[in-house]
C-alpha positions in Angstrom: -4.8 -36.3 19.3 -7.3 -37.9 17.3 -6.1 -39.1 13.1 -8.8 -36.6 12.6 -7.2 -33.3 14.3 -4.0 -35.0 12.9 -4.7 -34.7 9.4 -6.6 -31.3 10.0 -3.7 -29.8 11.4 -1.3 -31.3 9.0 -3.7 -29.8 6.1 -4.1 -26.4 8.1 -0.2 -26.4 8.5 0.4 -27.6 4.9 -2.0 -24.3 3.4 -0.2 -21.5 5.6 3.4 -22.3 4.2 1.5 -22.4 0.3 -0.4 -19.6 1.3 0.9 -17.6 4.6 0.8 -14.3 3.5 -1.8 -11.5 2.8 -2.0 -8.0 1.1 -3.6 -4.8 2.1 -4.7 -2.0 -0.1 -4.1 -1.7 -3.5 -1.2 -1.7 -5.7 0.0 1.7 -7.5 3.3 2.7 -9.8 5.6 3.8 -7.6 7.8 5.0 -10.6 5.6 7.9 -11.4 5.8 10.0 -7.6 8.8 12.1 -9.2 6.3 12.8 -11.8 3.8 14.9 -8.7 4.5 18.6 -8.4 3.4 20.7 -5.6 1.4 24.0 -7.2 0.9 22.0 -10.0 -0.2 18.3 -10.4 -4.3 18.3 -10.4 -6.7 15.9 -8.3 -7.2 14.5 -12.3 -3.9 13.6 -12.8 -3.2 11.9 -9.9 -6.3 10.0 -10.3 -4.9 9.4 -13.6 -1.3 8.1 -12.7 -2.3 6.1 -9.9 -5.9 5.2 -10.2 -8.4 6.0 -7.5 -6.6 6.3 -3.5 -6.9 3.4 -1.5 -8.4 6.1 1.3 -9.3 9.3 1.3 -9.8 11.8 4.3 -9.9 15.2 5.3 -7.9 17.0 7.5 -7.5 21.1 8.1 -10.0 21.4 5.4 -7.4 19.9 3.1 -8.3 16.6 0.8 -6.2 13.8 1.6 -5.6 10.5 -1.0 -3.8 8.2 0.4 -2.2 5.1 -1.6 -1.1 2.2 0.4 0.3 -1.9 -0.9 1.5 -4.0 1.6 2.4 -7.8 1.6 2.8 -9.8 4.7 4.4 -13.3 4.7 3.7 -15.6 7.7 7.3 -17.2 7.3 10.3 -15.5 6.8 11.5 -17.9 4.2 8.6 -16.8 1.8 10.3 -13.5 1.4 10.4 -10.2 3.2 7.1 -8.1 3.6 6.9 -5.2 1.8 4.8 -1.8 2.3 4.6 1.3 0.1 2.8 4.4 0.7 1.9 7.4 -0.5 0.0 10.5 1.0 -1.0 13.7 -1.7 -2.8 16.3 0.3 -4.7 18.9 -2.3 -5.1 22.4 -1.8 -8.8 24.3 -2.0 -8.6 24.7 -5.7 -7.4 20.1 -6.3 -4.0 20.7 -6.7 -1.2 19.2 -5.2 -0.2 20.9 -1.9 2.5 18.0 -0.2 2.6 14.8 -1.5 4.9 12.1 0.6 6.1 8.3 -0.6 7.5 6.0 2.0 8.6 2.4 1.6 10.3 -0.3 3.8 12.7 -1.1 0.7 14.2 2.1 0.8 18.2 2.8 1.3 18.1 5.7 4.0 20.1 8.6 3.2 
């Protein structure tokens, strides 16, 4: 190995343990799902809560936001990833029909 690739690598090595991790989507309060109500909670004020979805979709003619935050580390000792989600599928007339949260952080019951 040339000093060249040497110091590349060393550099290249050097930025992924500053650096080695990445995010996906975008980050919402998680604190507020409680506040959703099937029947009840409009397209509006979800929007409002959470800002716009990360995604949106249809499926079974039903309006689908979803809300997604993930964090990936390359090396363990940088800390744990994390991902949060959160699906709200609206009825014909934007109101809440299902809404769903899941985490990797959460205790199962």
């Amino acid at each position: 190995m040339s000093m060249k690739q040497f110091v590349f690598f060393g550099f290249l090595m050097a930025g992924l343990t500053l650096f080695g991790c990445g995010t996906s989507g975008k980050d919402f309060n998680a604190t507020l799902y409680d506040s959703i109500n099937n029947g009840n909670t409009t397209q509006q004020e979800v929007e409002s809560m959470f800002g716009r979805p990360f995604k949106k979709g249809f499926q079974n003619g039903d309006e689908i936001w979803i809300y997604e935050h993930n964090k990936y580390k390359v090396f363990s000792v940088l800390g744990a990833d994390t991902s949060k989600d959160m699906v709200v599928i609206f009825d014909e007339n934007k109101v809440v029909k299902t809404h769903l949260m899941m985490d990797n952080k959460s205790d199962p019951k």
